[in-house]
N, C-alpha and C positions, 0 to 999 in steps of 0.2 A: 178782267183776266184775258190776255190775248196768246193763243198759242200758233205756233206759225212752225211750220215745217214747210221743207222745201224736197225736190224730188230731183233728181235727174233724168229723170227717164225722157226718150225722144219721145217731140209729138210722131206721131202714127194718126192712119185715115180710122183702124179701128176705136184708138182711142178718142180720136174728139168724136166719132160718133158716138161710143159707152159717153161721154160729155153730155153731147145733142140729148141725147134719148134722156139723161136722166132730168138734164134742165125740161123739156117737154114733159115728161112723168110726173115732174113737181109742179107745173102749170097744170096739167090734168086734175092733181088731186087737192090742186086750192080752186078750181072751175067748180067742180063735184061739190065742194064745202060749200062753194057758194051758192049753188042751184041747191040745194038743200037749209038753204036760210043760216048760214054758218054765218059768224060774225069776227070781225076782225083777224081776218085769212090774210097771214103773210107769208112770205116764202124768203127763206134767208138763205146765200149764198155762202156754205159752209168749206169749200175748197179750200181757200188758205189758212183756215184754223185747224182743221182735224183732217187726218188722213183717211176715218171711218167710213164719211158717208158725205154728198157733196151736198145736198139741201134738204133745209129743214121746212117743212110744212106746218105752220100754227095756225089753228082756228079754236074759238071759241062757239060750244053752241049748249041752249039755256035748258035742254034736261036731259034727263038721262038717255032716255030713249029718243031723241036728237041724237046722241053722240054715238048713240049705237048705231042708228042710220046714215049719219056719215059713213060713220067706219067700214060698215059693209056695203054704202054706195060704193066708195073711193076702192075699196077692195074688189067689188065687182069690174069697177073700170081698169084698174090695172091688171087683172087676169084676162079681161078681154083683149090690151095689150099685149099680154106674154109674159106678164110679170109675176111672181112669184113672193108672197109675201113670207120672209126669212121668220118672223118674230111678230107677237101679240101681248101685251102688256092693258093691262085696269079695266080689261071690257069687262068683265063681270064688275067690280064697282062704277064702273062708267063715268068717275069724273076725271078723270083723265087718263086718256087711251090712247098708245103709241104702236104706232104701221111699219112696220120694220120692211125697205124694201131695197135691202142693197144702197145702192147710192143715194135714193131717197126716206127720208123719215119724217112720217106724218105726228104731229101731236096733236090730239083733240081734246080741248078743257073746257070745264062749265066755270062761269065768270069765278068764281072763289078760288078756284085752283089755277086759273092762267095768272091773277093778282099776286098769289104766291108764289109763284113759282121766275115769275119775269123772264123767260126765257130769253126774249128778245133784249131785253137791259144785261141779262149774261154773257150775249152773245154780240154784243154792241158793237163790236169791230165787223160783224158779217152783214154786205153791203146786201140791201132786200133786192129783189127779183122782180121785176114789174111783170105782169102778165090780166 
C-alpha cells in the first residue's frame, strides 16, 4: 500500500527546522532504544506517505517491563528536549506501546507482536533513516 500526498506549501527556515528537529528527535529515540538493549531499532521516513507525522520509531524489546523502560527512557529524553508527548497507547499491556510525538512516533513491541504486525513490510515504500 503506498499513499503519497503532495503539498504545496513554500519551503520556509521555520519549517525545515520543525524537519531538522524532528529527523533528530527520531535519532534520539532509536539511540535511547538502543542504550537500553532494544533490538531491531529502525526508523522509517514517513514524509511522502502520510501527512500525520514524519518518522516512525520501531524497536523490539524481550519483556514487558523492557518496553516499559524504553518508553519512559525515550519519554524522559524527549521532555528534556521540549517535547511533549501528544498520545500513549498499550503501556499497561506492554506489548506493544506507541509514543505519540507530533512528527515523531515511537512503536515498541515484544518479538510476537513486531512479527504480526510488520510494520516495516506495511510501510515498504518509507526509505529507513540511518542514524
Amino acid at each position: 500500500m503506498k499513499i503519497v500526498t503532495t503539498t504545496s506549501e513554500p519551503r520556509t527556515p521555520e519549517g525545515d527546522l520543525a524537519k531538522s528537529l524532528a529527523l533528530e528527535h527520531s535519532r534520539l529515540c532509536a539511540r535511547v532504544a538502543l542504550d537500553n538493549k532494544a533490538h531491531d531499532v529502525l526508523i522509517l521516513d514517513m514524509r511522502a506517505i502520510t501527512p500525520l507525522f514524519d518518522y516512525f520509531v520501531l524497536a523490539t524489546g524481550t519483556s514487558r517491563r523492557q518496553i516499559h523502560t524504553i518508553a519512559e527512557e525515550i519519554d524522559a529524553a524527549m521532555r528534556a528536549e521540549g517535547e511533549t508527548r501528544h498520545g500513549l497507547e498499550g503501556y499497561e499491556p506492554g506489548r506493544w506501546v506507541v509514543l505519540d510525538y507530533g512528527d515523531v512516533v515511537v512503536h515498541l513491541f515484544d518479538p510476537d507482536k513486531r512479527a504480526y504486525y510488520m510494520l516495516e513490510d506495511l510501510f515498504a515504500d518509507a526509505p529507513p533513516v540511518k542514524f
